[in-house]
N, C-alpha and C positions, 0 to 999 in steps of 0.2 A: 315364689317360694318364700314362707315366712318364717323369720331366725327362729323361730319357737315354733316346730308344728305341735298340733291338737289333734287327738282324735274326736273327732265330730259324729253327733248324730247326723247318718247320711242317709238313713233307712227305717221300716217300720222292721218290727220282727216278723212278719209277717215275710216281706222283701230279704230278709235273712236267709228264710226258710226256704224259699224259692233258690236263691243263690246256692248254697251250698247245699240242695238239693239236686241242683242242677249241675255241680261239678261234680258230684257222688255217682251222680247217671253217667256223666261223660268218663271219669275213671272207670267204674262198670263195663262201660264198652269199650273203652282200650285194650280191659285185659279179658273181658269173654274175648275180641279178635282172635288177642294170644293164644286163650283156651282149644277156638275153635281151628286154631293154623300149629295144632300137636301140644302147646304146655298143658301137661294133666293135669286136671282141677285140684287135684292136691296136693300138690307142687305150688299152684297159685296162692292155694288156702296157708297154709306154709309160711310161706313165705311173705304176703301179707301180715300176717300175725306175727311173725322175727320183726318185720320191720316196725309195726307200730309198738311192742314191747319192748324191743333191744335198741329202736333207735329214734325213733318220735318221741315216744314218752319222755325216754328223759332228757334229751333234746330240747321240747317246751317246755318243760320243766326246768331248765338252765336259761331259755331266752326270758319266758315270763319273770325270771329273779332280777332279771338285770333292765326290761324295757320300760317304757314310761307307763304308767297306771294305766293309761285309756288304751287301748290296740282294738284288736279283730282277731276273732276265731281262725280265720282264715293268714293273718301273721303268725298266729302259733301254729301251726300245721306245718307252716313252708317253711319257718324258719327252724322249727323240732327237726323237721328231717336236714336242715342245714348243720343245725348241732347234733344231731344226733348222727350224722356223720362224723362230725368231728369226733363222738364219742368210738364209735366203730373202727374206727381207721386206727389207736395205740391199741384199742383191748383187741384186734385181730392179727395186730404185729407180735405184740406179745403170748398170743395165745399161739402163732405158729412158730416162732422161736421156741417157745414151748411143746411142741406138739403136742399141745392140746386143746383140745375146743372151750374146754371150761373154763381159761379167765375172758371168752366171749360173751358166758353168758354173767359174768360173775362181775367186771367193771360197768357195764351199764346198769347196771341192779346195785350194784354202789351209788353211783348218781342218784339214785331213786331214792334211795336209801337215806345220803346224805340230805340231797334237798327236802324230803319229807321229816326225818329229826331234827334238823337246827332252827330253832324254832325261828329265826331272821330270817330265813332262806324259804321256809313253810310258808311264814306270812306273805313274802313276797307272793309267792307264786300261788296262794288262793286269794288275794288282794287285786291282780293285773284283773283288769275286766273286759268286754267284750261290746264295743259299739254295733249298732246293726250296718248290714249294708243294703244300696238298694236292687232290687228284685233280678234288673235288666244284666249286672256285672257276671254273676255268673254262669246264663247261657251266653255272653258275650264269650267269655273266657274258651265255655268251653269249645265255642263254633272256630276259635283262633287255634285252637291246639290239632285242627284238621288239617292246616296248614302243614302238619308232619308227618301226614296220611301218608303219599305216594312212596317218600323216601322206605318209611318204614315197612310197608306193603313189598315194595321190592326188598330188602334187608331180609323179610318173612320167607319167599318165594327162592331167596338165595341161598340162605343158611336154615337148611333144615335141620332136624333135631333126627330126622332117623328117615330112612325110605330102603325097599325091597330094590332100590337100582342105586348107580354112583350119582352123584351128584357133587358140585364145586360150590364149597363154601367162600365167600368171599375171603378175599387173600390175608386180609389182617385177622382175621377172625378165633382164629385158634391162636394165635399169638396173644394177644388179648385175655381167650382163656387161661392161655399155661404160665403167665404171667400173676391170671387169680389162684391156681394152683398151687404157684409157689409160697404164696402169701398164705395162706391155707392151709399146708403142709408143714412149712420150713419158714418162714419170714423172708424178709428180705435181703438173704445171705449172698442172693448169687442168682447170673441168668440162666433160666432156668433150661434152656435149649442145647448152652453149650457150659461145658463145663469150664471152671476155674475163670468165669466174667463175671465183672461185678453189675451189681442189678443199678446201673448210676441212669436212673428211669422215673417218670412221674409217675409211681406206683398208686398212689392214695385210693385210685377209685378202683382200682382192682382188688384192695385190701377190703375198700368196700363191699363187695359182690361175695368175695372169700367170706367176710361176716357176716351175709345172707346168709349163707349155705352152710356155716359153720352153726349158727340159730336155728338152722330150718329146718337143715336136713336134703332140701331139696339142691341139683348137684349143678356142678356150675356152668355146664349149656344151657340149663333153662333160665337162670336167673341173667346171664349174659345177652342170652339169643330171645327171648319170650319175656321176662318179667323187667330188665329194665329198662326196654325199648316201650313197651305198654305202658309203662309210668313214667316216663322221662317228660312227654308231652305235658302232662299235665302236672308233673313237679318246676318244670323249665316256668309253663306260662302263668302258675299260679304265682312263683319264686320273684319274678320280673315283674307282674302285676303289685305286692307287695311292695316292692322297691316305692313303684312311683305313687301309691299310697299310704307309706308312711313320711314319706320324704313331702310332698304336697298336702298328707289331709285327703285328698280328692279321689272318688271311687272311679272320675272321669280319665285323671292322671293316670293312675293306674291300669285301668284300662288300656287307656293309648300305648301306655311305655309297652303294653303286650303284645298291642296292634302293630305297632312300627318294627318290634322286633322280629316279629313272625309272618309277616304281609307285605314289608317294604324289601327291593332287593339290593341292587347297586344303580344310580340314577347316574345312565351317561346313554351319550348319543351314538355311540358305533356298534349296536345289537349283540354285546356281549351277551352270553347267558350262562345258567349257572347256580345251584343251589348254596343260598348265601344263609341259613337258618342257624340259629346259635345252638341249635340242637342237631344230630345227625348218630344214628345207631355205629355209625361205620367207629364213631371216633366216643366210647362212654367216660374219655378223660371228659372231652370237652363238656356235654350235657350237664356230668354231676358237679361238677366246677361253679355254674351258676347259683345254686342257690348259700354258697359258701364265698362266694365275691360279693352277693348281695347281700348277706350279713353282715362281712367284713365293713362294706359300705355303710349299712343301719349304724352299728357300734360307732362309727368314725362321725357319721352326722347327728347321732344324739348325744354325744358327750359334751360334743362343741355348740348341741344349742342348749345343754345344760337339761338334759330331757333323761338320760339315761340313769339308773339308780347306782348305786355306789357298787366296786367290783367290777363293771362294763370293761375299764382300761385291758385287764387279764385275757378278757377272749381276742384284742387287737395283735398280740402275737402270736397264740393260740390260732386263733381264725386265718394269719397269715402263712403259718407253715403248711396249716390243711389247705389249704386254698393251692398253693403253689405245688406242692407233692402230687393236687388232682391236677392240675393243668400248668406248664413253667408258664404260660402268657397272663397268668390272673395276676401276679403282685408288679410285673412291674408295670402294668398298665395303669394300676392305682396310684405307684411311685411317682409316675407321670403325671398323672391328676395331682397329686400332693404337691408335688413342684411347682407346679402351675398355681395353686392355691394360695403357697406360700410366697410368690411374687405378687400375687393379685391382691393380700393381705396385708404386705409389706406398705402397698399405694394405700391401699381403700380402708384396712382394717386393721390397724397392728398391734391392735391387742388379744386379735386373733393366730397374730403369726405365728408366737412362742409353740402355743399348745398344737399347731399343725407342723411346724415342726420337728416338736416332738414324736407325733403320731408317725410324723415320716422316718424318723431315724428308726423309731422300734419296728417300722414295717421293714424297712432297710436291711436293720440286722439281722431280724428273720428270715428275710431272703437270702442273703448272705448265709446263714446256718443251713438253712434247707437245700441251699443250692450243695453245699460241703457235704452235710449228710447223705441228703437223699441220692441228688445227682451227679453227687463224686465228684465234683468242680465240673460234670460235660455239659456242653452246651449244643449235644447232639448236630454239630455241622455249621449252626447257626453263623453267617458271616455277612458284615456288614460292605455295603459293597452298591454303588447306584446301577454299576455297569452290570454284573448279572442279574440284579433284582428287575431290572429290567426287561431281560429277555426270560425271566421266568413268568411274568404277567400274560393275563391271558388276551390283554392288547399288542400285546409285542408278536404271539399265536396270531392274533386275527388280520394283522396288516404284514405281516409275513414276516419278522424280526425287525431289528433296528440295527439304522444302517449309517449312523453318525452323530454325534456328542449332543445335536440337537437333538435327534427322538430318543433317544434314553433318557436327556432331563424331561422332556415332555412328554414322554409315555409312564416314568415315574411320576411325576407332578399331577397327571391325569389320572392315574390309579387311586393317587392316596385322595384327591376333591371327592370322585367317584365313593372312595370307603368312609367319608364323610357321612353318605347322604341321610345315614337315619339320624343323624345331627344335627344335621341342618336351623331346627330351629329350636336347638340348643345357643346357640350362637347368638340368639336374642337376650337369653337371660342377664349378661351382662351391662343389657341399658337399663334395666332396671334398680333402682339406687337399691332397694330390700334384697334382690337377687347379688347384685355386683358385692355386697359386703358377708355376704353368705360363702363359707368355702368348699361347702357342697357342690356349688352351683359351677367352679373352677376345677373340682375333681372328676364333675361328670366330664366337664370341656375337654379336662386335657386328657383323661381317660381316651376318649373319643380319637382325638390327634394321633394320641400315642399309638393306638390300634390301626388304623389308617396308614401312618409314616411307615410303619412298617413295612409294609406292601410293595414302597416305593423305596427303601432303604436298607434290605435285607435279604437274601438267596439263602437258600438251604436246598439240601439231597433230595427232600422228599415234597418240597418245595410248601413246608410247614411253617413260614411267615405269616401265611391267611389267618393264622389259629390267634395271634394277635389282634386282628381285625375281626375275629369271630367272638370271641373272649368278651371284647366291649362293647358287644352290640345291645346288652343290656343297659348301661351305663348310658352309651348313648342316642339309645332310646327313651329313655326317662328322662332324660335332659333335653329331649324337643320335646315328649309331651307335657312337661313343665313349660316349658318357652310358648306349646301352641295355646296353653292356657291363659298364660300372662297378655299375649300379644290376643286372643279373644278379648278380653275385659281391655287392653289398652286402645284394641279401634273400631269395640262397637260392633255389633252381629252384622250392621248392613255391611260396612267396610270389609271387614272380614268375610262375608261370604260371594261379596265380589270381587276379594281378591281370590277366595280359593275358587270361583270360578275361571276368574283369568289365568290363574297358573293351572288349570286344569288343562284347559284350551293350548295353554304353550308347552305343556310339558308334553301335550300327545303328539304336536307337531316336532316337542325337542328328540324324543328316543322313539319314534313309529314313524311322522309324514317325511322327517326328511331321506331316512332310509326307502322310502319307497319310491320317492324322485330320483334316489340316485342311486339304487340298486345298492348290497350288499357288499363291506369290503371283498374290495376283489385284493389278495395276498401281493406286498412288491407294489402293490400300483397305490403309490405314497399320493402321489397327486388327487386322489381321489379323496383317501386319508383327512388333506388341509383343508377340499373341498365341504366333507363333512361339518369338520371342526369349526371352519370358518362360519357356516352359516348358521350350526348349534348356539356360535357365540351370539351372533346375531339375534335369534329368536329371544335368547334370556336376556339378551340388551332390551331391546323392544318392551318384553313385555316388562322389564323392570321401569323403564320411562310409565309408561300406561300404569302401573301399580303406583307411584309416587303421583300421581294425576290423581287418582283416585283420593288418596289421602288426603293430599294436597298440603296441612298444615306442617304435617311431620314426613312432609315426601322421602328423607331417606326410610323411614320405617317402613313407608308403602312398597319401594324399592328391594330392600334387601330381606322384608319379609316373601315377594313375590321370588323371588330370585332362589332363597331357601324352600316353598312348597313347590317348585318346579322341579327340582331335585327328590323331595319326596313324592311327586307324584309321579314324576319319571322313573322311580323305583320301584312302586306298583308298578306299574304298566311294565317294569323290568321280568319282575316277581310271578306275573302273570302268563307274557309271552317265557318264563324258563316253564312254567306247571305246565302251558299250551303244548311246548313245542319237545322239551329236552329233560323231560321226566325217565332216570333211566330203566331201563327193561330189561327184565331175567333175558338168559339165554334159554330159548323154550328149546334147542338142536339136545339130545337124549345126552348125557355125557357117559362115556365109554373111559375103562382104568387108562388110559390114557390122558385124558386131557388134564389140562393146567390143573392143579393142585386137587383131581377125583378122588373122592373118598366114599366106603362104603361103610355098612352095617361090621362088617365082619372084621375090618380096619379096627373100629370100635371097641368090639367085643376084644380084642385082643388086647387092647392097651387097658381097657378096664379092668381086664384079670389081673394083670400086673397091679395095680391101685389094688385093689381087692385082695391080692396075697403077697403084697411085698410092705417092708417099712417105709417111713415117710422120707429115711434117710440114703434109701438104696438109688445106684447108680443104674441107668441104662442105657442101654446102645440101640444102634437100629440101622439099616442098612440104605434106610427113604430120606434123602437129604433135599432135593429139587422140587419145586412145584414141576414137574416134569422130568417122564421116566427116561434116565439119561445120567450118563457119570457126575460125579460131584466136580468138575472139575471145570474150568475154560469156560466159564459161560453161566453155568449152573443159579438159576435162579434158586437162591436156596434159604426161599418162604416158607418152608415145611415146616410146620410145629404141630402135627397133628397128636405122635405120642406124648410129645410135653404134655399136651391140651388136657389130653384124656388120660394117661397114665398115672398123671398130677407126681410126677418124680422128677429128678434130677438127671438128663440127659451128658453121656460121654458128649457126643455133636450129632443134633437133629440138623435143624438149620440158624445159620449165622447170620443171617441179616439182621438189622436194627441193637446186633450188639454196641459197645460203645467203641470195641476194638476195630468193626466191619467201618464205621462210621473216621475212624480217626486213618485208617488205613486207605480209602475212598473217600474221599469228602465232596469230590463234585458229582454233580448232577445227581441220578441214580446209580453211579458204580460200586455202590453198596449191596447192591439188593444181586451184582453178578460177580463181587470178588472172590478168589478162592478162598478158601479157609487157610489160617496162618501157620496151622501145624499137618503140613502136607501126611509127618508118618503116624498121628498118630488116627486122621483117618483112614490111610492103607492100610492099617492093623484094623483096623473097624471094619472095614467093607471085606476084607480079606477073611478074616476068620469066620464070618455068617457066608463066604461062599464056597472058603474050601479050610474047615476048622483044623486048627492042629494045638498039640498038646502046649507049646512054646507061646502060640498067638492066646489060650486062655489063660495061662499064667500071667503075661505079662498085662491081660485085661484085667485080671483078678487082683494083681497089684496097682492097676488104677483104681480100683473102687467098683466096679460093674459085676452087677447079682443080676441083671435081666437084660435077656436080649430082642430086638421085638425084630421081627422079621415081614419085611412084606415081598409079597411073590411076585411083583410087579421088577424088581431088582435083583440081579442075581443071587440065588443063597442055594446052600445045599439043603437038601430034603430030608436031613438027620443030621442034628449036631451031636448026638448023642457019641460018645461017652461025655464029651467035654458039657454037655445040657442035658438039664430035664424038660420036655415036652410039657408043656401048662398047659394050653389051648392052641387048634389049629384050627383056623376056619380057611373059605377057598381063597380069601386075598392076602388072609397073613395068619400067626403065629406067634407065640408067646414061649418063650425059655426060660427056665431057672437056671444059669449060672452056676455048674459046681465047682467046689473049692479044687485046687489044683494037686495032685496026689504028690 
């Protein structure tokens, strides 16, 4: 890594043209998929055009004022839509606070505005220029973004967008929605399922999707379920790619940091498996999080190599609060890097230490603000702790729990090396005297740590520690394909590719031959467990001996380089057998209004009519609380957010789960997701009056706030609320009420 990068002639234009030819074919077929699995092409078209007018545009047009003169077509795109998130996320706060759409479209058309009249901010941004890149980076790019085929394929196959039978959308899914709904509608006053909770949630990327659809027109299942699942891939690895190309210069760097993040899995020997990708449809905090960490990151590494134009400082809190609002794991994993920076600067560099300091305290107090605003001071369950974090790992699962003070520090200790492993040769960077004085090079490190310790340091309800270890897999991804680069050019192609042969050779024996000599953990049978362990050690001893032979001059290097590619290649081969073996699959059995959280067409239709003829500010009720038909009460899984979802209104009590109240009242395991609701009468007055109405139970609804009542026929209700309602819509699974004033 050099204190000063460059952008470099890396390519002919020709090799340009192919590249970003090549990423325009592979977005194409992301979102035909979409097309061809229900989003209507004009929804796509739509919404497409919001995004590159409301939030790219002026998006690179805020990065190019502030980056170094030389970049890549390909930095403004990924990081426009980094800022141009940042841009979307106040003007869609403000415009539902507002209810209205129009300062959506009216704040980023400001930005445009602005940076096209000031004539500094003009020159900037027709001044930045455009290096070529070479030909091979962007079929590279795009063949790594397949990597997020399967996951998405099933997400597709799970959550439809409409079908003539029931069908079970995945269980966060409409939460999610009615979350963008709120955002959309009303801001961020409140959650949106139960009344009178505060929304203390990492909203940003919801607000995001709301400002889709608030531009576009097009409505928020598609943009949720279809448009940002289709672009996520290709925003996550072009986003990640970028990192390790402006931070190295190197189209190679760049490259890799995308390979490692999206190809490598967890490198350990006891057959774990498990999708470990920094992207996943299930969770749209975590995906749009990335390209808003990797900015965060740019901004922090070119000021301090003196590379950034003047004003950069402003987007470092800016970039932090967005960052933290889309995901709580993105600042303090940076925090961690800075820390780390700031000791490593203090030895080697102290004339760097002041200004990273700095950088650290203003990330600090941002987080700090964001956490107060946004998140209300909750730390949703979050609890530090060795002993549960322990038994929530999924080696604690495979060897049957832990069963004394020894396997909890060693089944933590084990997890966090294991969430190392696309780091691994990051860890080199610091024998490099240009690297070691660099404090990039110390934020990717400790990034990495930070992500990982978690693992082994942390419990939570929904067992949401991983999203720490997920969060940095960019960070520290780039920081071994920097380290594999340095340590290429330090031992010489021959050296090097007989070490990555050797570690190839050990790492198949480390996580594949020895499981096959000794059969599969068997749960409880710990002795088997040490058996493993012990002889894992062994092989990476061994072959670390044989790697320092090879060197010979610099034998630790041979050593502890061979020791780190065994670990990365053990994660392939991890990454591999999960897509082989444990790819997961719809349920093909027909779903009937019974099952876990069935929902149909006519479910739909009715909550839509409500959005459709009510204000943005009307309360509703509804009688469907459980992912399953069955009383709200003793057990009640109660994931239902379907009219939230779709209603896009302010819910008396849908379902209560992932409130901050269900969370603070439960804190362990998942007793969230089954406690009751904390005001026992005011849902007997709910359920009660949709099944046998009377004139006393609509008064006293009426003086809650509730103008619509949504009815499904799966739950008890009477078949005329009338006089106390007006009939809007009845279809065969539910119905829609208008609420009349009380005589």
């Amino acid at each position: 890594m050099t204190a000063r990068t460059q952008a470099i002639r890396t390519g002919s234009g020709l090799g340009s043209l192919i590249t970003y030819a090549t990423l325009l074919l592979a977005l194409l077929g992301w979102v035909t998929w979409a097309v061809m699995d229900q989003l209507p092409i004009g929804s796509l078209v739509k919404a497409v055009a919001a995004t590159g007018v409301f939030q790219v545009l002026p998006g690179a047009m805020v990065w190019r004022a502030i980056r170094p003169r030389n970049g890549w077509l390909l930095e403004d795109l990924a990081m426009g839509f980094a800022m141009g998130f940042a841009i979307a996320v106040p003007a869609q706060t403000i415009a539902g606070l507002m209810h209205s759409r129009i300062p959506a479209y009216v704040v980023p058309l400001l930005f445009v505005a602005v940076f096209a009249a000031v004539p500094v901010l003009r020159r900037r941004v027709l001044e930045a220029r455009w290096s070529p890149l070479p030909w091979w980076l962007g079929p590279a790019l795009g063949l790594m973004t397949l990597a997020a085929y399967p996951q998405t394929e099933w997400y597709f196959k799970q959550n439809l967008l409409w079908s003539d039978k029931p069908w079970t959308p995945y269980i966060d899914t409409y939460l999610h929605q009615a979350l963008a709904a709120q955002i959309l509608t009303r801001g961020p006053v409140s959650w949106p399922t139960v009344a009178g909770e505060d929304l203390g949630y990492q909203w940003f990327a919801h607000a995001w999707m709301a400002h889709v659809t608030a531009t576009s027109g097009v409505p928020l299942d598609h943009v949720l379920m279809r448009f940002l699942p289709a672009i996520m891939p290709i925003v996550a690895v072009a986003s990640i790619a970028v990192l390790g190309l402006r931070l190295s210069g190197s189209p190679g760097v760049g490259a890799l940091s995308a390979a490692f993040s999206m190809l490598v899995g967890s490198g350990q020997p006891w057959g774990l498996l498990g999708l470990q990708l920094p992207i996943t449809p299930l969770s749209p905090t975590l995906g749009l999080g990335i390209p808003t960490l990797v900015a965060m990151v740019l901004v922090l590494a070119t000021r301090w190599r003196g590379e950034a134009l003047r004003g950069a400082f402003w987007l470092i809190p800016w970039l932090t609060v967005i960052a933290t609002g889309t995901k709580g794991s993105t600042s303090p994993v940076v925090i961690a890097g800075l820390g780390l920076a700031a000791a490593a600067m203090l030895i080697w560099n102290r004339p760097m230490f002041w200004p990273v300091v700095r950088d650290a305290v203003v990330i600090g107090v941002s987080l700090i603000v964001t956490m107060v605003v946004v998140f209300h001071g909750s730390v949703a369950g979050l609890k530090l702790g060795v002993t549960n974090s322990a038994k929530q790992t999924s080696l604690s699962s495979v060897i049957g729990g832990v069963a004394s003070r020894e396997q909890v520090l060693f089944v933590s200790a084990a997890v966090i090396i294991a969430g190392l492993t696309r780091a691994a040769l990051a860890f080199s960077l610091p024998f490099r005297r240009e690297s070691r004085l660099d404090p990039v090079s110390w934020v990717l490190i400790g990034a990495a740590i930070a992500g990982a310790a978690a693992l082994g340091l942390f419990s939570h309800p929904g067992r949401s520690q991983s999203y720490f270890t997920l969060t940095a897999i960019p960070l520290a991804a780039t920081g071994s394909a920097i380290g594999a680069r340095h340590l290429w050019l330090a031992l010489g192609r021959r050296r090097a590719l007989l070490l990555g042969a050797l570690s190839a050779v050990a790492a198949f024996v480390f996580f594949k031959g020895i499981l096959v000599w000794t059969g599969r953990i068997v749960p409880r049978k710990y002795d088997q467990f040490w058996q493993i362990t012990t002889i894992a050690a062994v092989v990476v001893l061994v072959a670390a001996v044989i790697g320092a032979l090879v060197v010979r001059r610099q034998w630790w290097r041979g050593a502890l380089t061979t020791v780190a590619l065994i670990g990365l290649f053990a994660g392939a081969g991890s990454w591999i057998d999960t897509y082989r073996t444990s790819v997961p699959v719809p349920d093909e059995r027909p779903a009937t209004l019974t099952s876990q959280n069935a929902t149909t067409v006519g479910m739909l239709r009715a909550a839509r009519y409500i959005r459709e003829h009510s204000e943005p500010t009307d309360l509703v009720m509804t009688n469907r609380h459980c992912t399953t038909v069955r009383e709200p009460r003793g057990g009640c899984d109660s994931r239902r957010w379907l009219v939230s979802a779709f209603s896009e209104r302010q819910m008396l009590v849908e379902g209560w789960t992932a409130t901050p109240r269900a969370t603070q009242i439960a804190p362990n395991g998942r007793d969230s997701i089954t406690v009751d609701y904390w005001k026992p009468e005011i849902l007997e007055l709910n359920d009660t009056f949709i099944a046998a109405p009377t004139a006393d139970a609509q008064r006293r609804l009426w003086d809650l706030g509730v103008r619509w009542v949504y009815v499904e026929t799966t739950r008890p209700h009477a078949d005329d609320l009338a006089p106390y309602a007006t009939l809007g819509i009845r279809t065969p699974t539910a119905a829609a009420w208008k609420l009349s004033p009380p005589r």
